[in-house]
Short mmCIF file of the C-alpha atoms (twelve columns), coordinates in Angstrom:
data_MODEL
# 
_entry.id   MODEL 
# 
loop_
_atom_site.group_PDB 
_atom_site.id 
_atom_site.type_symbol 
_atom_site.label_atom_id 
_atom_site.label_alt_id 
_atom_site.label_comp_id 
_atom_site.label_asym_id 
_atom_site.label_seq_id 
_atom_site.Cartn_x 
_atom_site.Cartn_y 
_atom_site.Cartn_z 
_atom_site.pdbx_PDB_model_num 
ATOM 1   C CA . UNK A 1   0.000   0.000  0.000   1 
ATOM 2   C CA . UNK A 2   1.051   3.172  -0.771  1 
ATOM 3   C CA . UNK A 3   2.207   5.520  1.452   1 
ATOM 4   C CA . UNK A 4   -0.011  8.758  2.140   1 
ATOM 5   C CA . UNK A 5   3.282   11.299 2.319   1 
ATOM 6   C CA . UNK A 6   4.401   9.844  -1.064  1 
ATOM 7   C CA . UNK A 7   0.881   10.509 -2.356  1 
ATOM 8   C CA . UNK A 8   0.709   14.362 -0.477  1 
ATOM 9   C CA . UNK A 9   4.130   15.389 -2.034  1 
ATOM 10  C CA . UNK A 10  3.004   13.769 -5.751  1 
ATOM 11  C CA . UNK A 11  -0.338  15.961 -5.048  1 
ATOM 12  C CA . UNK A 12  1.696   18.818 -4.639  1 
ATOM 13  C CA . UNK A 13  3.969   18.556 -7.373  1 
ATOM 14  C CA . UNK A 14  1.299   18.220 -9.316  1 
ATOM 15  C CA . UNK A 15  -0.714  21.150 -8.281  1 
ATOM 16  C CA . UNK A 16  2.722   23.289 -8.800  1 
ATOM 17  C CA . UNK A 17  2.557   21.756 -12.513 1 
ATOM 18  C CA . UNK A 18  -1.066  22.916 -12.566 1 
ATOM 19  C CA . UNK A 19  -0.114  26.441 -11.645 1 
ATOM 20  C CA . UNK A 20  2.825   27.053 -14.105 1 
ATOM 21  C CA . UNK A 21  0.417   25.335 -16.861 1 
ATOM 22  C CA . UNK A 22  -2.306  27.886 -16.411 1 
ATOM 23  C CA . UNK A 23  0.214   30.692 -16.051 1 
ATOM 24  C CA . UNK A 24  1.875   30.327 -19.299 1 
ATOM 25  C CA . UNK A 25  -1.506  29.466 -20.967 1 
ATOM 26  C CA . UNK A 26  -2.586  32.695 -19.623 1 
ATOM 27  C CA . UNK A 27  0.741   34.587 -20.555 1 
ATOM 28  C CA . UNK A 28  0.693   33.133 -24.829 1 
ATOM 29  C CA . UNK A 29  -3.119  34.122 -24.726 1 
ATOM 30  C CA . UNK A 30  -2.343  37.854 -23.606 1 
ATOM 31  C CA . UNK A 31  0.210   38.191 -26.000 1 
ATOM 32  C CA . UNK A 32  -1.536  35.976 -29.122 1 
ATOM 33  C CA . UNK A 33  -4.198  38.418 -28.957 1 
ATOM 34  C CA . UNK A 34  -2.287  40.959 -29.436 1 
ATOM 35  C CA . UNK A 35  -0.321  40.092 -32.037 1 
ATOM 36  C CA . UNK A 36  -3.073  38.300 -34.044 1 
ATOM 37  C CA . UNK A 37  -3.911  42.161 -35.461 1 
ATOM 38  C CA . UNK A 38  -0.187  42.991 -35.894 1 
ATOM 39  C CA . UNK A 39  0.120   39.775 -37.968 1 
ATOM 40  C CA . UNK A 40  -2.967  40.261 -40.091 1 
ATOM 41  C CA . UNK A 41  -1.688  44.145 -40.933 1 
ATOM 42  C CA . UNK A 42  1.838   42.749 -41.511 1 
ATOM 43  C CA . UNK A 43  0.383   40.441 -43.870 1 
ATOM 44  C CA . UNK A 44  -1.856  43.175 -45.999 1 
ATOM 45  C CA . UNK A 45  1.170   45.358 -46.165 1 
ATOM 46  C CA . UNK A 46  3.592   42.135 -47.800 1 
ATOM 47  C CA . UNK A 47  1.036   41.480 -50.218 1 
ATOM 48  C CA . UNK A 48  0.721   45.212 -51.276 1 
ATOM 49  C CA . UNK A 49  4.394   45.706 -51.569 1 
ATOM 50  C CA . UNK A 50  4.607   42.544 -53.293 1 
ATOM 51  C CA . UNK A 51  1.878   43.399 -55.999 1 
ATOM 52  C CA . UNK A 52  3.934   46.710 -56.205 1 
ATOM 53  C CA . UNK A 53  7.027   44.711 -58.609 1 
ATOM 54  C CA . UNK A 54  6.853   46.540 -61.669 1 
ATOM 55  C CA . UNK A 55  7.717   43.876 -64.868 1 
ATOM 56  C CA . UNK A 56  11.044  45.402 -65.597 1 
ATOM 57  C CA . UNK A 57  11.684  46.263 -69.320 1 
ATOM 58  C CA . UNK A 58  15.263  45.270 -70.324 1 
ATOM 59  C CA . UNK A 59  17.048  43.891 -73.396 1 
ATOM 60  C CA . UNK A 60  20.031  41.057 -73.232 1 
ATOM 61  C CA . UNK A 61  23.000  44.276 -72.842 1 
ATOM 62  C CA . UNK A 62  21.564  44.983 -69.333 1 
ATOM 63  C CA . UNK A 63  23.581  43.631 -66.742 1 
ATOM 64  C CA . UNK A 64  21.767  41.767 -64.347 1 
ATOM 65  C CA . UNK A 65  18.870  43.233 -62.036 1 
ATOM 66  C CA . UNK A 66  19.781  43.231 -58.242 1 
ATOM 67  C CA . UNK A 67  16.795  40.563 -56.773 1 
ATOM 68  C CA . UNK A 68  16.045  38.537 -60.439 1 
ATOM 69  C CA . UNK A 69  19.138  37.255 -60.783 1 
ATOM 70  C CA . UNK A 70  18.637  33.510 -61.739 1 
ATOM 71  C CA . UNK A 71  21.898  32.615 -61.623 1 
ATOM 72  C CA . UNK A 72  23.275  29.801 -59.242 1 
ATOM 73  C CA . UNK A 73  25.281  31.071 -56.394 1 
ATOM 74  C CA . UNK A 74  24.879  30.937 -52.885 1 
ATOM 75  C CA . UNK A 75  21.526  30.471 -51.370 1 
ATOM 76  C CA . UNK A 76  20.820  31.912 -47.581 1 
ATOM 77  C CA . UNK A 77  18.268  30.418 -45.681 1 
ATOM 78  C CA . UNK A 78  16.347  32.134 -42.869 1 
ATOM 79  C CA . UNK A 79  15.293  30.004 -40.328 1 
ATOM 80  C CA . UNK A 80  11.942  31.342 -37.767 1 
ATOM 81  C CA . UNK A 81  12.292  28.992 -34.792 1 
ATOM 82  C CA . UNK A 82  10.431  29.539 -31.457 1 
ATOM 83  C CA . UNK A 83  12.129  31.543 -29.135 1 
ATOM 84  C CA . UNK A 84  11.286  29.514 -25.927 1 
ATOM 85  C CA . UNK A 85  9.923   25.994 -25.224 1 
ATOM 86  C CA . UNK A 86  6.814   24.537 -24.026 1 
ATOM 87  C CA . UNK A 87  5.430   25.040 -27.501 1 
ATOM 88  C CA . UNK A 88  4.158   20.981 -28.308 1 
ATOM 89  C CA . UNK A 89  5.557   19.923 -31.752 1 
ATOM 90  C CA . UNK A 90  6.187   23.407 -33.286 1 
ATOM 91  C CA . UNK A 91  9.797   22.874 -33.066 1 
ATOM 92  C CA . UNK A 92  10.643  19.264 -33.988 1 
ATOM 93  C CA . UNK A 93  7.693   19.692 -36.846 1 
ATOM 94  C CA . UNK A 94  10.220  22.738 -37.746 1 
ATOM 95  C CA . UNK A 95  13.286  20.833 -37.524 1 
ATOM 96  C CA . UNK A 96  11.416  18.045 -40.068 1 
ATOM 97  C CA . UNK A 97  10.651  20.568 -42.329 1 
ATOM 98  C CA . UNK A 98  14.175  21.845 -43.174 1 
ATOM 99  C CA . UNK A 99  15.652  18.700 -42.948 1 
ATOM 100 C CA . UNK A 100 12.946  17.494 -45.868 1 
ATOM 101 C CA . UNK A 101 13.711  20.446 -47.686 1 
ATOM 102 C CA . UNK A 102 17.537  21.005 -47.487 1 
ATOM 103 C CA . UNK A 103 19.069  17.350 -47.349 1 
ATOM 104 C CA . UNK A 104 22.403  17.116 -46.334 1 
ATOM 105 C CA . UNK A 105 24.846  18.038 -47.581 1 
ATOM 106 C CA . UNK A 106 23.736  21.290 -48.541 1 
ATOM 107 C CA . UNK A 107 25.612  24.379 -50.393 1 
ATOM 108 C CA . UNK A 108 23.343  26.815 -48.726 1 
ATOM 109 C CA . UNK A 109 23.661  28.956 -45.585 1 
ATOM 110 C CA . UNK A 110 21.312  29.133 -42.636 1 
ATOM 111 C CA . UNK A 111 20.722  31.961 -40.456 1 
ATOM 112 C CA . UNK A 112 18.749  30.591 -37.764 1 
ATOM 113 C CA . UNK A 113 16.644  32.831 -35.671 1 
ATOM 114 C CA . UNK A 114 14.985  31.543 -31.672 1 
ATOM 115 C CA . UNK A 115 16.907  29.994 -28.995 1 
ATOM 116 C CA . UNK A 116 15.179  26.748 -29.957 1 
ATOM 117 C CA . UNK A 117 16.158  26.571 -33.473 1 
ATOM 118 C CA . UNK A 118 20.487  26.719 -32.693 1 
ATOM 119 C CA . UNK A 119 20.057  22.861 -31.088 1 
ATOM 120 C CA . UNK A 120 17.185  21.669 -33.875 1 
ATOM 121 C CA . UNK A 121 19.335  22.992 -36.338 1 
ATOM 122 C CA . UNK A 122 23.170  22.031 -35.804 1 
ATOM 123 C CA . UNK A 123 26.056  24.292 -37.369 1 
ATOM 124 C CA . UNK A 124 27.614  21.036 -38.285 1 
ATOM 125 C CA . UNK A 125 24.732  19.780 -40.527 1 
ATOM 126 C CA . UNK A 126 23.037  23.126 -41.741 1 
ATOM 127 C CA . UNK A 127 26.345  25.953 -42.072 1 
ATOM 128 C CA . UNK A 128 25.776  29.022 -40.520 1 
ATOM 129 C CA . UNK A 129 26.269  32.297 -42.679 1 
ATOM 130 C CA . UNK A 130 28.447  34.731 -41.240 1 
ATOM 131 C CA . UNK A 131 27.860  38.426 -40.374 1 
ATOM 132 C CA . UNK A 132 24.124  38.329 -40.366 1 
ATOM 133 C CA . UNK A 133 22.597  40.502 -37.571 1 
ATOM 134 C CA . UNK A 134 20.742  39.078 -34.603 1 
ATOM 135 C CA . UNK A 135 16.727  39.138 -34.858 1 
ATOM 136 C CA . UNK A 136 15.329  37.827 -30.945 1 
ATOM 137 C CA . UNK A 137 11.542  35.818 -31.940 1 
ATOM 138 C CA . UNK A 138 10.447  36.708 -28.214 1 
ATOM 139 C CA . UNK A 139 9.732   40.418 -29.919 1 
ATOM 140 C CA . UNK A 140 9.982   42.344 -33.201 1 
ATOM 141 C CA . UNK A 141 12.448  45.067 -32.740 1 
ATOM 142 C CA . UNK A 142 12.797  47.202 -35.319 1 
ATOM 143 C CA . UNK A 143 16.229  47.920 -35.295 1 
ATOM 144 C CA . UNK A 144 17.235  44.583 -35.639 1 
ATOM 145 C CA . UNK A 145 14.863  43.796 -38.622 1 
ATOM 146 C CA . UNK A 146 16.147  46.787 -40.662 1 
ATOM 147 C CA . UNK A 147 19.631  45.820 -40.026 1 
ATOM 148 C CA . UNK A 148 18.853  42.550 -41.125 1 
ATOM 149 C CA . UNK A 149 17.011  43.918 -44.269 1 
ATOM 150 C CA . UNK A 150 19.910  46.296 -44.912 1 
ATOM 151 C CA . UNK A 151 22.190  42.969 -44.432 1 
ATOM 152 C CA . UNK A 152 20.082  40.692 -47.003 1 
ATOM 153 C CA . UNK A 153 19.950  44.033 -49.662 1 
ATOM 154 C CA . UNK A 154 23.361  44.773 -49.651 1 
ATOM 155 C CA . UNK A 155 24.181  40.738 -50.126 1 
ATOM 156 C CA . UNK A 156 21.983  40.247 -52.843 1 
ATOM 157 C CA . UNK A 157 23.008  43.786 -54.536 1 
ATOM 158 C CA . UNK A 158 26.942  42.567 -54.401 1 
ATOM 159 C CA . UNK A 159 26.120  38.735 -55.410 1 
ATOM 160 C CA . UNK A 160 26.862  37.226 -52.085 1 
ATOM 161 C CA . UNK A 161 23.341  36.203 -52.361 1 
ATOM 162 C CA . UNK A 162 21.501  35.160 -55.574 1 
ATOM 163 C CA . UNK A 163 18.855  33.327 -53.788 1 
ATOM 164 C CA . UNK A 164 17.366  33.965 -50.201 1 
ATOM 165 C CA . UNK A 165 14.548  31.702 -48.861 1 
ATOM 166 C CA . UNK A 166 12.401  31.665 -45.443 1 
ATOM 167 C CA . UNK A 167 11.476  28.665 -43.360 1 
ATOM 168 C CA . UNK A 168 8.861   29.838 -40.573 1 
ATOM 169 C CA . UNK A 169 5.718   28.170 -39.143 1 
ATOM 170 C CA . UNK A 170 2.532   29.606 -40.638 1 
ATOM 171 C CA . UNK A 171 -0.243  30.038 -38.735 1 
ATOM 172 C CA . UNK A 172 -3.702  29.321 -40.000 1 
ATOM 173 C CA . UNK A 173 -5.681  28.904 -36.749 1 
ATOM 174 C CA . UNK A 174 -5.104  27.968 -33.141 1 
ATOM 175 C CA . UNK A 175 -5.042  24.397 -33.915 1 
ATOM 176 C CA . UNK A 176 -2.971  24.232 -36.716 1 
ATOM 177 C CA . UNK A 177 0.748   26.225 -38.000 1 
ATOM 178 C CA . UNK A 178 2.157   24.532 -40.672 1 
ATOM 179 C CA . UNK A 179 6.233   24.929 -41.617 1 
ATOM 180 C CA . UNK A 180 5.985   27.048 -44.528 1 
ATOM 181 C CA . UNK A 181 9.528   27.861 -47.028 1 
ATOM 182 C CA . UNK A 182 8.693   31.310 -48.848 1 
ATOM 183 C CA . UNK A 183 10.645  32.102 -51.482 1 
ATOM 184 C CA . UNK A 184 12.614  36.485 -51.098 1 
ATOM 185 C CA . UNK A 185 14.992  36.354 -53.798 1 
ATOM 186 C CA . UNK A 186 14.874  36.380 -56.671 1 
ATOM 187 C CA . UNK A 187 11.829  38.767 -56.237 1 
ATOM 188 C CA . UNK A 188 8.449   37.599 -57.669 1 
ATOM 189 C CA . UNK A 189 7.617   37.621 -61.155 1 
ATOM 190 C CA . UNK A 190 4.932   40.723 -61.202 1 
ATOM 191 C CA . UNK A 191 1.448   39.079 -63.335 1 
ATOM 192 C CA . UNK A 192 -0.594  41.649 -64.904 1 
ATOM 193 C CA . UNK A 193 -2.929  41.333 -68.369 1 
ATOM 194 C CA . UNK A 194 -0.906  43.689 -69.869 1 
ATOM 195 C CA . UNK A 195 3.111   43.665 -70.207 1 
ATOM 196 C CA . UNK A 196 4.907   46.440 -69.272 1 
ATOM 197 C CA . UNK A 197 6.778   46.992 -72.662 1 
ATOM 198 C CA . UNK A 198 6.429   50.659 -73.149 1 
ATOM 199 C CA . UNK A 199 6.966   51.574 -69.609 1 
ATOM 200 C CA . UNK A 200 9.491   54.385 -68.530 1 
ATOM 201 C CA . UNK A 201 11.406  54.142 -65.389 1 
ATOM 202 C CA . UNK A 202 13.158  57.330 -63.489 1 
ATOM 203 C CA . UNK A 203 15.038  56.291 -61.547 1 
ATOM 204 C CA . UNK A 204 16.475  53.190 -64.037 1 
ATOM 205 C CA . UNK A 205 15.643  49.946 -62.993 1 
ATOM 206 C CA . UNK A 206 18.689  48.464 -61.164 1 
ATOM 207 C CA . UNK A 207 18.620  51.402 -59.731 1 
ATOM 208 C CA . UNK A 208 14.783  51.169 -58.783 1 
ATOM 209 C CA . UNK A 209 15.002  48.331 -57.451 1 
ATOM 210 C CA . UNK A 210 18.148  48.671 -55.485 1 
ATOM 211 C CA . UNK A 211 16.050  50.807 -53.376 1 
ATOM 212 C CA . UNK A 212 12.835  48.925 -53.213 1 
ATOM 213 C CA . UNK A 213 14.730  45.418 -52.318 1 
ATOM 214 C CA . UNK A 214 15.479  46.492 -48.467 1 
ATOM 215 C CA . UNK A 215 11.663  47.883 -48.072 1 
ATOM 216 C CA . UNK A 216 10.427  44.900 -49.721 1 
ATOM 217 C CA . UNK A 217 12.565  43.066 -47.303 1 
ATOM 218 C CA . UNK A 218 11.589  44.409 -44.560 1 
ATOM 219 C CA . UNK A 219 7.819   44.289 -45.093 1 
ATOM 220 C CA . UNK A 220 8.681   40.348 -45.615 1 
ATOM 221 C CA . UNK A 221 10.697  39.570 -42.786 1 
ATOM 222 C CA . UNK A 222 8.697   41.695 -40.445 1 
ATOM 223 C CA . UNK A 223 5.256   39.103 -41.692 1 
ATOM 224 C CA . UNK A 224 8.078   36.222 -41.131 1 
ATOM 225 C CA . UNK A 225 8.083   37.458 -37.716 1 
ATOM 226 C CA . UNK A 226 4.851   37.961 -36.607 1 
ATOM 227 C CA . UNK A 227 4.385   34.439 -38.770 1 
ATOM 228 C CA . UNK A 228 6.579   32.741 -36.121 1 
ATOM 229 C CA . UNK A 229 5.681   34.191 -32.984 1 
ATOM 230 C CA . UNK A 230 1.755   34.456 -32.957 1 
ATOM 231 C CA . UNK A 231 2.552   30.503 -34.159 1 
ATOM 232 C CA . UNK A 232 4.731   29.794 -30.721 1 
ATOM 233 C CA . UNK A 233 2.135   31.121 -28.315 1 
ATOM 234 C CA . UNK A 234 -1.206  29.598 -30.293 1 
ATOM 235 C CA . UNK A 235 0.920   26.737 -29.915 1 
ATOM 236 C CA . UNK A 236 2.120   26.894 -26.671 1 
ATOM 237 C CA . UNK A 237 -1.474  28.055 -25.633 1 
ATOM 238 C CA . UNK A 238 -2.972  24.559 -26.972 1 
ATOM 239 C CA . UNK A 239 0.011   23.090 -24.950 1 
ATOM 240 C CA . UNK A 240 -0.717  24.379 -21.823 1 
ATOM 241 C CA . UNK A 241 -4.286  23.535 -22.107 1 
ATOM 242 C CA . UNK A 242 -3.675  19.932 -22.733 1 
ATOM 243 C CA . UNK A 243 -1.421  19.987 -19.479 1 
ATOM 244 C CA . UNK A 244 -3.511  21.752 -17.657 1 
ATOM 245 C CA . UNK A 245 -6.183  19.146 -18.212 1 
ATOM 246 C CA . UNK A 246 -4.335  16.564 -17.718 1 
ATOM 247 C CA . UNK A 247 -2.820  17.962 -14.647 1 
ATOM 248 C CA . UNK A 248 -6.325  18.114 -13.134 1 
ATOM 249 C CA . UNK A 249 -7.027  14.241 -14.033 1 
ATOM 250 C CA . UNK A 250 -3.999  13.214 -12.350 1 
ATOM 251 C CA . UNK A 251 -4.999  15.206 -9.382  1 
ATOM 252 C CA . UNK A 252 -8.067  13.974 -9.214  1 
ATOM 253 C CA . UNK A 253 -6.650  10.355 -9.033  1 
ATOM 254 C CA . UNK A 254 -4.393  10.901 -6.728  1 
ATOM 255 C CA . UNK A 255 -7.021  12.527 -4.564  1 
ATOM 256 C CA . UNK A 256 -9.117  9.308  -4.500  1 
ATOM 257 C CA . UNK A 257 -6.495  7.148  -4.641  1 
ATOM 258 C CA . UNK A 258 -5.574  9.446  -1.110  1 
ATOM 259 C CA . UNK A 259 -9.079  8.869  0.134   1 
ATOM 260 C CA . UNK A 260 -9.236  5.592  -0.357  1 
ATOM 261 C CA . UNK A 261 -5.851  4.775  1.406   1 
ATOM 262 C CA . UNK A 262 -7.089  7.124  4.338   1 
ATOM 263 C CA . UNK A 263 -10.405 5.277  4.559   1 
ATOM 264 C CA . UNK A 264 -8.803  2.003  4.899   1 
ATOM 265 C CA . UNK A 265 -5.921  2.792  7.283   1 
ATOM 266 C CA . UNK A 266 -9.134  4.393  9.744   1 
ATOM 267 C CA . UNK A 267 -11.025 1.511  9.503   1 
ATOM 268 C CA . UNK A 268 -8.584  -0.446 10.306  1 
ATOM 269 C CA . UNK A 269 -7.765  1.568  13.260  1 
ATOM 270 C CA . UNK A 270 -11.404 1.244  13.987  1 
ATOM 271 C CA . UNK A 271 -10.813 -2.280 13.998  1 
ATOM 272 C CA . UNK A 272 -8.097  -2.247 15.986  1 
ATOM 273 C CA . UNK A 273 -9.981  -0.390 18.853  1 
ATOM 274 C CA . UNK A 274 -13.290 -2.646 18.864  1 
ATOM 275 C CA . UNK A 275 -10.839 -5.828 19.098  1 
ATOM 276 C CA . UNK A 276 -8.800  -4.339 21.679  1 
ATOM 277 C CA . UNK A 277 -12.029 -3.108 23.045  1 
ATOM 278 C CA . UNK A 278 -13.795 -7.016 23.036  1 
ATOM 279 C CA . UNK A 279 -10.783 -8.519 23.890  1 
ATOM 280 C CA . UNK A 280 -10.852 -6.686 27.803  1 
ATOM 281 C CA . UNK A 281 -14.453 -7.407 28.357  1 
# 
């Protein structure tokens, strides 16, 4: 039989692992809420800029554009991982993802962004790029995203980088973020019923779109962003809420599973004393 102190301090624990559960739960909710409307504005404004590529008029004695180069060169990969744990499979469904999509050994560089993502990701297996600016997933700071635009633009304008690709979990709902790879450079083909052939640019266009590529950059990685974090906590808040849940079921067996032991060790105190109690008379 089991003894009672063993099942008080297993209680305990368990209420403790109730308590953190609902605490995170409540802290992802908070902050999912939030960013659900910074997500869906971050979106609107990367499909705007995106529709904004102009078809670019050139003949065969232009050099080539900076962002539709099609040439094969080195390829940097961005990597969105969650920034802390607790998350369910976000991470390891992550980690699957780029190991389906970049099989080893691979030519291309990784930047990998989240605490989570340096041990899902090893430099050994996936290279790391050098020189690319820090971007924390716990928050989007600003400075860090335009240095890391600036970083990309400048790359891809001096053919460090003639392709750039994103790997980030995209969410859809609060059951569901899927990994998602999204293709930066070479820019999007613009689609339109009619061609652009007698459009004039001022400035010209390498020169256009020298300057668009870091604001088109930055509109991109700051949806990448908001992609990956609203993803951790509507992740980490279904998480918590399976925890919490089961936390409570395991307290509730202990609880009879306490009662029950208590029961029987009074009757058979009780027992004990009515023996005791016969046995004199």
């Amino acid at each position: 039989m089991q003894d009672l102190r063993s099942i008080k301090q297993r209680m305990g624990a368990t209420r403790n692992i109730l308590k953190i559960a609902d605490a995170m739960k409540m802290v992802s909710t908070v902050k999912y809420w939030r960013l659900q409307e910074a997500l869906r504005l971050a979106r609107a404004i990367g499909e705007e800029v995106a529709a904004f590529i102009p078809p670019i008029p050139r003949t065969d004695d232009d050099g080539p554009v900076p962002g539709q180069e099609k040439t094969e060169g080195q390829t940097l990969v961005l990597a969105f991982f969650p920034h802390r744990g607790m998350c369910g499979p976000l991470t390891s469904n992550l980690a699957q993802a780029v190991a389906g999509w970049y099989p080893g050994p691979v030519a291309a560089r990784f930047a990998v962004f989240g605490r989570k993502g340096a041990a899902a990701l090893p430099a050994d297996r996936y290279p790391r790029a050098e020189g690319v600016p820090a971007l924390t997933t716990e928050g989007l700071d600003e400075a860090q995203l335009c240095s890391l635009a600036g970083f990309i633009g400048e790359g891809v304008t001096e053919g460090r980088f003639t392709r750039v690709e994103a790997v980030v979990a995209e969410f859809r709902n609060l059951m569901r973020q899927s990994p998602m790879r999204l293709q930066l450079v070479p820019l999007p083909e613009a689609t339109g019923e009619n061609p652009c052939v007698d459009t004039e640019l001022e400035p010209d266009a390498r020169t256009l779109l020298r300057l668009f590529l870091p604001i088109y950059l930055e509109c991109q990685l700051r949806r990448l962003a908001f992609e990956g974090m609203v993803s951790e906590h509507a992740s980490r808040m279904t998480a918590m809420d399976n925890a919490s849940k089961n936390a409570q079921e395991l307290l509730e067996q202990f609880r009879l599973e306490y009662n029950k032991i208590r029961q029987t060790k009074i009757t058979l105190e009780l027992m004990e004393i009515i023996s005791g109690s016969e046995a004199l008379q």
